[in-house]
C-alpha positions as CSV (number, residue, x, y, z in Angstrom):
1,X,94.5,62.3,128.6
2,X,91.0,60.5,127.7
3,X,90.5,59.5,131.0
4,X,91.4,63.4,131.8
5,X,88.8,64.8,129.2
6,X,86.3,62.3,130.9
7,X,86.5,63.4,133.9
8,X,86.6,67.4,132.8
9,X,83.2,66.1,130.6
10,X,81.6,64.1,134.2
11,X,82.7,67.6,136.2
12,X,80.9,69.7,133.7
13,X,77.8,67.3,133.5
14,X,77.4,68.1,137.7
15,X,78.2,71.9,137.4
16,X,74.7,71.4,134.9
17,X,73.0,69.8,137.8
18,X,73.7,72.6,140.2
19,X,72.5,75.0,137.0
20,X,69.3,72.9,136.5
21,X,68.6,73.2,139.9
22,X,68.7,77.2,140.6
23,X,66.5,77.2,137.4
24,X,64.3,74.5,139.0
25,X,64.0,76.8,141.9
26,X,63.1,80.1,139.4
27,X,66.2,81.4,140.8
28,X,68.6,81.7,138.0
29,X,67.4,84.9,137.2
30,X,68.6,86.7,139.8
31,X,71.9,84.2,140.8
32,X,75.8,85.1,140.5
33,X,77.3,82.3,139.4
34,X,81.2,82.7,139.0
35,X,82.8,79.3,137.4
36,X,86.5,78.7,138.0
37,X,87.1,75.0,136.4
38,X,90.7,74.2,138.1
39,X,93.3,76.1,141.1
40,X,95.8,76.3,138.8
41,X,97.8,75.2,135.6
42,X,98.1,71.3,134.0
43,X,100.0,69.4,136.9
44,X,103.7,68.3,135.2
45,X,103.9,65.6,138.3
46,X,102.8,62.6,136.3
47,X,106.4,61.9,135.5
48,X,107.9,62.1,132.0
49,X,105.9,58.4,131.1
50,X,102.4,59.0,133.5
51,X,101.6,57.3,136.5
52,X,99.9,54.4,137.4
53,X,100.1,54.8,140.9
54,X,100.6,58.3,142.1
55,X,101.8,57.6,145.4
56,X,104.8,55.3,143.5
57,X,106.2,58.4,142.5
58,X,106.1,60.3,145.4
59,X,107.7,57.7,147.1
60,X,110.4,58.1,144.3
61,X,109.3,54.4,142.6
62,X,107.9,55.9,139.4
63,X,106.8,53.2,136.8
64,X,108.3,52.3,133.8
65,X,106.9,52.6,130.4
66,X,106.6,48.8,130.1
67,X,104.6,48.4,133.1
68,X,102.3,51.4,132.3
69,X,101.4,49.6,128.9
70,X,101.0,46.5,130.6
71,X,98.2,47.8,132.8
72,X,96.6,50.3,130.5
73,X,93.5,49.3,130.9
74,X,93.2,50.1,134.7
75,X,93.3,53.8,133.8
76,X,90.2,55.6,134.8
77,X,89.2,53.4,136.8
78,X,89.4,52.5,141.1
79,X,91.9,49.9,140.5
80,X,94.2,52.7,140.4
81,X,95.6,56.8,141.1
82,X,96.6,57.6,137.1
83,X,98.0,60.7,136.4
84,X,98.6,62.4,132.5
85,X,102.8,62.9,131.1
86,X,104.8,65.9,131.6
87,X,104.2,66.4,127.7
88,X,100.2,66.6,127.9
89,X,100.8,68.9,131.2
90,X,102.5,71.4,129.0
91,X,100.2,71.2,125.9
92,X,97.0,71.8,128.3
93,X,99.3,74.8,129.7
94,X,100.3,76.4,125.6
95,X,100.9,79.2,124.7
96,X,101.8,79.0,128.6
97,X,105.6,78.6,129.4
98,X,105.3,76.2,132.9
99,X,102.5,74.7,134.8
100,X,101.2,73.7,138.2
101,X,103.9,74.6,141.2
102,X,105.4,76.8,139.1
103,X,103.8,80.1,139.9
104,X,106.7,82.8,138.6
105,X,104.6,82.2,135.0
106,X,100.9,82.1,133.8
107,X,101.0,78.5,133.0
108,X,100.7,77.3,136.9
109,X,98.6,80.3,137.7
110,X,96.2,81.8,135.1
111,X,92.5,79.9,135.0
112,X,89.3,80.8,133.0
113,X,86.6,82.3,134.7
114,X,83.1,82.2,133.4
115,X,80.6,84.6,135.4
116,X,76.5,84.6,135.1
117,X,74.1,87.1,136.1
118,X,71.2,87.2,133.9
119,X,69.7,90.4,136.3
120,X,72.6,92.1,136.8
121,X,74.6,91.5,134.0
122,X,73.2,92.9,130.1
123,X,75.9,91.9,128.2
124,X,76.1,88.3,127.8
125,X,78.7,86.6,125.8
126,X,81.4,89.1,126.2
127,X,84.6,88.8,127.5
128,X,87.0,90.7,130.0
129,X,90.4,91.0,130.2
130,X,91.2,93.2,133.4
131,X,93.6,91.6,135.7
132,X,92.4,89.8,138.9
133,X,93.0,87.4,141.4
134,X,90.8,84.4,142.8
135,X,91.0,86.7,146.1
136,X,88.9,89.0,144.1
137,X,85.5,87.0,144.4
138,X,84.5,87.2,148.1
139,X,84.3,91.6,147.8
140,X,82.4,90.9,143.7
141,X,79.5,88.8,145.5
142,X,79.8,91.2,148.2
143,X,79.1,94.6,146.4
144,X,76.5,92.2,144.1
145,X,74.7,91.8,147.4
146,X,75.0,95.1,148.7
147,X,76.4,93.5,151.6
148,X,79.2,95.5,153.4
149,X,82.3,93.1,155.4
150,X,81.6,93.3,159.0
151,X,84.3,94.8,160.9
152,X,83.6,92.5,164.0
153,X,82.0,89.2,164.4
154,X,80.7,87.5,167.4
155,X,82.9,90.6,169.1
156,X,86.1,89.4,167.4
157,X,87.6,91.9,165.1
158,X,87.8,90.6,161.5
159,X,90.8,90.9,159.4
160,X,90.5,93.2,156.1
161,X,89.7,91.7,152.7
162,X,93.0,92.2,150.6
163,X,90.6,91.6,147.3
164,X,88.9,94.4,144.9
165,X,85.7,93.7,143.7
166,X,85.2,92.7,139.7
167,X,81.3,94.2,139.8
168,X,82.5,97.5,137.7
169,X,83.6,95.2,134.9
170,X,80.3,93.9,134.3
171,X,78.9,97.3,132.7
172,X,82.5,98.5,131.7
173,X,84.4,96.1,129.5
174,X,87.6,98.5,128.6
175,X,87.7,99.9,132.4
176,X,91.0,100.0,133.5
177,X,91.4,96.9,135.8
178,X,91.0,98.2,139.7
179,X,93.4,95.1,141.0
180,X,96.9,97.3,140.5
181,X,99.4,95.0,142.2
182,X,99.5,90.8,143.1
183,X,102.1,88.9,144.2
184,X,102.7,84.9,143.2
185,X,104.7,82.7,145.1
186,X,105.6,78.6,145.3
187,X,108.3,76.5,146.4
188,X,110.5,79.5,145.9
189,X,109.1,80.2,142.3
190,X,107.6,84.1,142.2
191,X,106.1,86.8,140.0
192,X,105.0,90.1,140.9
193,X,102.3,92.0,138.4
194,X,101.9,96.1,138.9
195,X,100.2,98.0,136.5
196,X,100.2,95.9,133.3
197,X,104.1,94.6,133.5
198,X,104.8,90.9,135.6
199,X,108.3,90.5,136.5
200,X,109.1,86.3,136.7
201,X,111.5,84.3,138.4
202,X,111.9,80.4,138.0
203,X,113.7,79.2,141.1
204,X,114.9,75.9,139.0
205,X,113.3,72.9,140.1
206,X,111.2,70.9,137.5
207,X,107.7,69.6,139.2
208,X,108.3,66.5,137.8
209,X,112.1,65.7,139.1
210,X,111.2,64.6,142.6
211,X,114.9,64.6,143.8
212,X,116.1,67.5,142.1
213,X,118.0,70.2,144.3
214,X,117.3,73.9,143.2
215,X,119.4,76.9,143.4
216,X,120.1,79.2,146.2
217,X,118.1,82.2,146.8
218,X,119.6,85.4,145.7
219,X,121.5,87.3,142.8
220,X,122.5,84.4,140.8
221,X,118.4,83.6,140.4
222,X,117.5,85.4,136.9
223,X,114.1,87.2,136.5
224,X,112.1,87.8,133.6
225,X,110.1,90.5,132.6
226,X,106.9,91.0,130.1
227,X,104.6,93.7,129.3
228,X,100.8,91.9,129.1
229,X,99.4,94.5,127.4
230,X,101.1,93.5,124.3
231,X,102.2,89.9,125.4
232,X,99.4,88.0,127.5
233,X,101.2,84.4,127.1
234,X,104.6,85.9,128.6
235,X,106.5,85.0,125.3
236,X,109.1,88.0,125.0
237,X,111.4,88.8,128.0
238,X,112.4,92.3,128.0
239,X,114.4,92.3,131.6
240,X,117.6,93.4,129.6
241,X,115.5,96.0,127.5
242,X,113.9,97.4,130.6
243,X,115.9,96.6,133.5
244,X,115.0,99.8,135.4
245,X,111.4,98.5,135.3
246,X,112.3,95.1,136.5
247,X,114.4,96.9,139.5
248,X,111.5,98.4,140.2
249,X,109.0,95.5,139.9
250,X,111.2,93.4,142.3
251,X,110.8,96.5,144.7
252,X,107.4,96.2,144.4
253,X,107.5,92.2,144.9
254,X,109.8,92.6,147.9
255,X,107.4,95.1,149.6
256,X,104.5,92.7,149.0
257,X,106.2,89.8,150.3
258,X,106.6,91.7,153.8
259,X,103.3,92.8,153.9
260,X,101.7,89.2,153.7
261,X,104.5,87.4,155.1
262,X,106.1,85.3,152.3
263,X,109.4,85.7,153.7
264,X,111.6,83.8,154.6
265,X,111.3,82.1,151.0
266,X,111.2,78.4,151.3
267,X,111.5,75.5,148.8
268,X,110.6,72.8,151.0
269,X,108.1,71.0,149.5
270,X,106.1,68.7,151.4
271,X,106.6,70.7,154.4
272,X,104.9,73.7,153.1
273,X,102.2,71.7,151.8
274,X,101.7,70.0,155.0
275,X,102.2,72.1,157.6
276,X,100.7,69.6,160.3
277,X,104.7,68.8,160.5
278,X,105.3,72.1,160.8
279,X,106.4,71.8,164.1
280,X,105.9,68.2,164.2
281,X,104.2,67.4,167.7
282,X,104.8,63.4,167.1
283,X,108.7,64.3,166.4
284,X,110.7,61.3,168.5
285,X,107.3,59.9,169.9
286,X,107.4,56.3,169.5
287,X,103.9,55.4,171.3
288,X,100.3,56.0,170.9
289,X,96.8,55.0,172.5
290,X,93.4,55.0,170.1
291,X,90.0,55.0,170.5
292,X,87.4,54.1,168.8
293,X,86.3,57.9,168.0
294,X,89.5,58.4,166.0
295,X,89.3,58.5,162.8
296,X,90.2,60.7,160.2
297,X,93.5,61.3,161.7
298,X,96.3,62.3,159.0
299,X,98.9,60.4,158.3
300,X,101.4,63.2,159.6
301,X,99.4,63.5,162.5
302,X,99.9,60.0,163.8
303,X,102.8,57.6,164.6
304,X,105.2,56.8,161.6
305,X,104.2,53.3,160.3
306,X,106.8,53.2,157.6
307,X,110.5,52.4,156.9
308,X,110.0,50.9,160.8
309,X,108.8,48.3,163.1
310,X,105.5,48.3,165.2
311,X,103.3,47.1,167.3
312,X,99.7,47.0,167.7
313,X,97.7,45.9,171.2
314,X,94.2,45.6,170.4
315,X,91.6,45.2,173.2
316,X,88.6,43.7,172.1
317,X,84.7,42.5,173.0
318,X,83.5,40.1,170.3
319,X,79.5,39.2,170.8
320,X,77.9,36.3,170.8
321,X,78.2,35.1,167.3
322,X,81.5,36.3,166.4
323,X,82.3,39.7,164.9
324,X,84.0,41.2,161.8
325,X,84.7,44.7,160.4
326,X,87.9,47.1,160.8
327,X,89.6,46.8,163.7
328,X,92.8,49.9,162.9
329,X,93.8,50.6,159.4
330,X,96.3,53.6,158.0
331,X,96.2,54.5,154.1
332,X,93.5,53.3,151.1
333,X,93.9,51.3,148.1
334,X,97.4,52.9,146.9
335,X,98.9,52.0,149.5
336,X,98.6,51.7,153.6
337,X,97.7,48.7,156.2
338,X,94.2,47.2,157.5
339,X,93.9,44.6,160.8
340,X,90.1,43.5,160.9
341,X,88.2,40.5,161.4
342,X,86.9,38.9,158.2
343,X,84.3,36.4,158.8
344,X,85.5,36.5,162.5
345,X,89.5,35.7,161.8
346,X,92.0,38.0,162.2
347,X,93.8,39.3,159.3
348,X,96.3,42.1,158.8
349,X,96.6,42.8,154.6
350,X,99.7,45.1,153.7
351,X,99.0,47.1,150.6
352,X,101.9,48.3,148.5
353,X,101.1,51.5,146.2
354,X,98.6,49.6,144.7
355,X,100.4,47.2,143.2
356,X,100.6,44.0,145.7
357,X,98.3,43.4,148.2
358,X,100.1,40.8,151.1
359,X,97.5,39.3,153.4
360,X,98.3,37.2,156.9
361,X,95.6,35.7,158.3
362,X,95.1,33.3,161.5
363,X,92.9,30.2,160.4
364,X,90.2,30.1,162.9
365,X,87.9,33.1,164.2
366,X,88.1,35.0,167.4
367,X,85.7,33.6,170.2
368,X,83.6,35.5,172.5
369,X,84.5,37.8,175.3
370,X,87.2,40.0,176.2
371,X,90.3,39.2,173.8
372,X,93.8,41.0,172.9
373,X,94.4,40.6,169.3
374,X,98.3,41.8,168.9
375,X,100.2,42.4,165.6
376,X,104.0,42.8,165.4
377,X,105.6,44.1,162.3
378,X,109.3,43.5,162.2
379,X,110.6,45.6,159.8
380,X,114.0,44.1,158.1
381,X,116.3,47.2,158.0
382,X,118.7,48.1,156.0
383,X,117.2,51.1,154.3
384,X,113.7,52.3,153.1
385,X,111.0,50.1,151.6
386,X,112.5,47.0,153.1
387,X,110.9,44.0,154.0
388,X,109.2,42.8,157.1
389,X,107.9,39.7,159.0
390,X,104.5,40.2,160.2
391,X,103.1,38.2,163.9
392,X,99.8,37.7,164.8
393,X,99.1,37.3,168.2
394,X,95.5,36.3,169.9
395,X,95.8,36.1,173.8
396,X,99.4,35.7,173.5
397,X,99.0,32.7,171.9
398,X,101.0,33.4,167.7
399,X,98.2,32.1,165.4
400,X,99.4,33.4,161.8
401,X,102.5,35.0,160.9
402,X,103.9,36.0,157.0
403,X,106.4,38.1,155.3
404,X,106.1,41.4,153.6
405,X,108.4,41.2,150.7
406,X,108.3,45.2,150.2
407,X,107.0,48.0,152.1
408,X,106.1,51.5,151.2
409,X,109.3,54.0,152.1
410,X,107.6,56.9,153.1
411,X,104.2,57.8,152.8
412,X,100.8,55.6,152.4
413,X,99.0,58.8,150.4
414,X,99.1,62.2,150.2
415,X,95.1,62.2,148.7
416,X,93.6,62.1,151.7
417,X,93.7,59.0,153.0
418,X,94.2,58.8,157.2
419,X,94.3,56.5,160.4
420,X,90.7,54.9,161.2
421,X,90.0,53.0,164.0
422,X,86.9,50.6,163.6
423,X,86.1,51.3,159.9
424,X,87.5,52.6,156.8
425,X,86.8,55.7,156.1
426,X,88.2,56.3,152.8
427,X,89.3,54.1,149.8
428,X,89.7,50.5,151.2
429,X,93.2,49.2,152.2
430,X,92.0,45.4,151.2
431,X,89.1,44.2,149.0
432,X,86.7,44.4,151.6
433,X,82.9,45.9,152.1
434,X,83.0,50.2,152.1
435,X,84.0,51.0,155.7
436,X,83.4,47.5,156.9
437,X,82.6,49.1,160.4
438,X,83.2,46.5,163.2
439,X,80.4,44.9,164.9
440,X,82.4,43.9,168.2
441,X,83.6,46.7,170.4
442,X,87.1,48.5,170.5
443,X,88.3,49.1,174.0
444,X,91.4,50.3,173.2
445,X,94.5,49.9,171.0
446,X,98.0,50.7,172.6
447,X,100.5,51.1,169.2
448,X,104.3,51.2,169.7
449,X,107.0,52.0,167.0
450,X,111.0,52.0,166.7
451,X,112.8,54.7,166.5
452,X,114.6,55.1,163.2
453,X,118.4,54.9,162.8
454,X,119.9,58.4,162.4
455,X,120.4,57.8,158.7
456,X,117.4,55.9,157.7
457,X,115.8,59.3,159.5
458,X,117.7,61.5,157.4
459,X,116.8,60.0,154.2
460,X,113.2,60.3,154.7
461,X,113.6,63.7,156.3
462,X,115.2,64.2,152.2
463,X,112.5,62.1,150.6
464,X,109.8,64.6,152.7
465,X,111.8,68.1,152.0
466,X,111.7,67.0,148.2
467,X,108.6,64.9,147.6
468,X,107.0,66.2,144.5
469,X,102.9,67.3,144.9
470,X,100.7,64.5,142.9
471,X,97.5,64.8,144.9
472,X,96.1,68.3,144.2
């Protein structure tokens, strides 16, 4: 939590920057500047203990308290991906009931919002309570403007704003609020507000139990129900006390829900938040050719490097003088893979959630002129995470091979990390230069990977259906 508060205190020193600057420009004055610190409540997915190592947990390998003390003092800094307990989640989140994912209740959902207009707005320092929605935003700056939303642009007929504009509660601070109705809705966990009265429903799961099945969807799910005008923190459940107004809230929720398409309800977890897999193009493709203008490609959106063997073909010009730099890498420093040319000798360096790097390198550098560097990585089998014995290959000639005692199971990072070829584009894989572009040229790489055996397949298609959400 202090390396939590320092960030919050680094965020709020570059918010002041962006301030300083309109006033710089003699523009603050006249400026609408809405501040929403956060999309949504305390995240519970730091596991019961914290995390180290984000990615360990979604890859169900959480840390144990021992090892957490042990390396204390990496938190807050690059040498890891920390995350706060379960316990501070819920204290950031009080009076609050839940937090982040779970969206039935306040705690995942309601945020602060500060709003400044020094021209527009003459009373400073009060507050509001009329019930919004973030959607609410784009039609306030609108009417602030006096700018009406185009019905067409560039001939293409725009959808209508589903918001209502805040702009009356500037000058009115006991206005009845003009948002009447607003559906929530998350891995199956939903709320509906109408007119003052939320009606809740918890669909079970705990954000912080990665492998934790929830219930069916139906009558044996219980909803709550709370009257805000007397009970902001949704602390009194009057479902049985009012159950024709919960009947008729869950009307109300099922009607919204068609309108905007939230049916069918899904808990799926990763595959709602990464829809790239929703349908997987790559599903049973076991081959791939890149170029050195890919980069940035997501980790979903590529071949599957783990829990599997491949193989890498790499066609390669090195200059006069030798080269070095990236030659393909997946993942950053929690976790992921890197082949480049350090100093001119190949070297493959297999990164395992951050916690040991394993490096194979050939002991000579790559002359000049048109070579094939090749990399096999023979996975062990036998389940996920296993070992693997990796082969370096220069002109078909082996000139370094190694083991990798432990591989990651199922994903390198879900923080943005991707598939670069010729530099890396994001955290570093290795210990090497930022990006470390390469200074040969990349013709081509041709990359090749087993299929999986039918069970090892549907484990991981259980580890992605389940995978708790570290990385928002």
């Amino acid at each position: 939590m202090e390396v939590y508060a320092g960030f919050l205190a680094h965020t709020d020193a570059q918010i002041g920057r962006v301030v300083d600057a309109i006033d710089d420009l003699g523009q603050w004055e006249n400026t609408l500047f809405i501040y929403i610190c956060g999309d949504n409540g305390a995240s519970a997915e730091g596991t019961v203990h914290g995390a180290w190592s984000s990615p360990s947990f979604q890859n169900g390998l959480p840390e144990d308290p021992e090892w957490l003390l042990a390396h204390l003092a990496d938190f807050g800094t690059v040498r890891c991906e920390n995350h706060y307990n379960v316990g501070w989640a819920w204290a950031l989140d009080s009076p609050f009931q839940w937090m982040k994912q779970v969206a039935s209740h306040f705690g995942g959902t309601r945020k602060g919002m500060a709003v400044s207009w020094p021209r527009g707005i003459t009373c400073a320092g009060e507050q509001r309570s009329q019930f919004h929605h973030v959607i609410d935003v784009v039609p306030t700056i609108l009417e602030a403007a006096g700018i009406e939303m185009p019905e067409r642009v560039n001939g293409i007929e725009q959808k209508p704003i589903e918001g209502v504009s805040m702009r009356y509660s500037f000058d009115e601070a006991d206005a009845h609020s003009r948002r009447r109705t607003q559906y929530f809705e998350i891995f199956g966990n939903r709320a509906i507000y109408h007119e003052g009265w939320i009606a809740s429903c918890f669909h079970g799961r705990l954000p912080w139990v990665r492998t934790q099945r929830t219930n069916p969807f139906g009558d044996s799910e219980r909803w709550e129900l709370y009257h805000l005008a007397d009970d902001f923190s949704q602390g009194v459940d009057l479902a049985e006390q009012y159950s024709d107004k919960l009947a008729e809230l869950r009307a109300v929720f099922d009607t919204e829900a068609r309108k905007y398409d939230v049916y069918p309800l899904s808990d799926a977890t990763l595959a709602r938040a990464l829809p790239a897999n929703r349908p997987n193009l790559l599903a049973g493709r076991t081959s791939a050719t890149y170029y050195p203008s890919h980069v940035r490609i997501p980790e979903t959106s590529t071949l599957p490097y783990t829990s599997t063997s491949f193989e890498l073909r790499a066609q390669l010009q090195i200059p006069r003088g030798g080269a070095q730099g990236v030659v393909i890498c997946i993942g950053g420093s929690m976790g992921g893979w890197s082949l480049y040319l350090q100093d001119g000798i190949p070297t493959f360096a297999y990164n395992y959630l951050g916690h040991e790097l394993t490096t194979v390198a050939a002991t000579d550098p790559l002359p000049e002129g048109q070579i094939t560097l090749a990399l096999s990585f023979d996975y062990d089998g036998g389940g996920l995470g296993k070992g693997a014995l990796v082969t370096l290959v220069v002109d078909g000639t082996t000139v370094a091979s190694g083991r990798v005692e432990q591989t990651v199971p199922f994903r390198f990072s879900m923080s943005g990390e991707t598939l670069d070829v010729g530099l890396d584009t994001g955290s570093p894989v290795a210990p090497c230069e930022h990006s470390f572009p390469f200074t040969g040229l990349i013709h081509r790489i041709d990359a090749s990977v087993s299929p999986r055996p039918a069970d090892l397949a549907a484990a991981l298609s259980d580890i992605e259906m389940r995978a708790a959400l570290g990385s928002q």
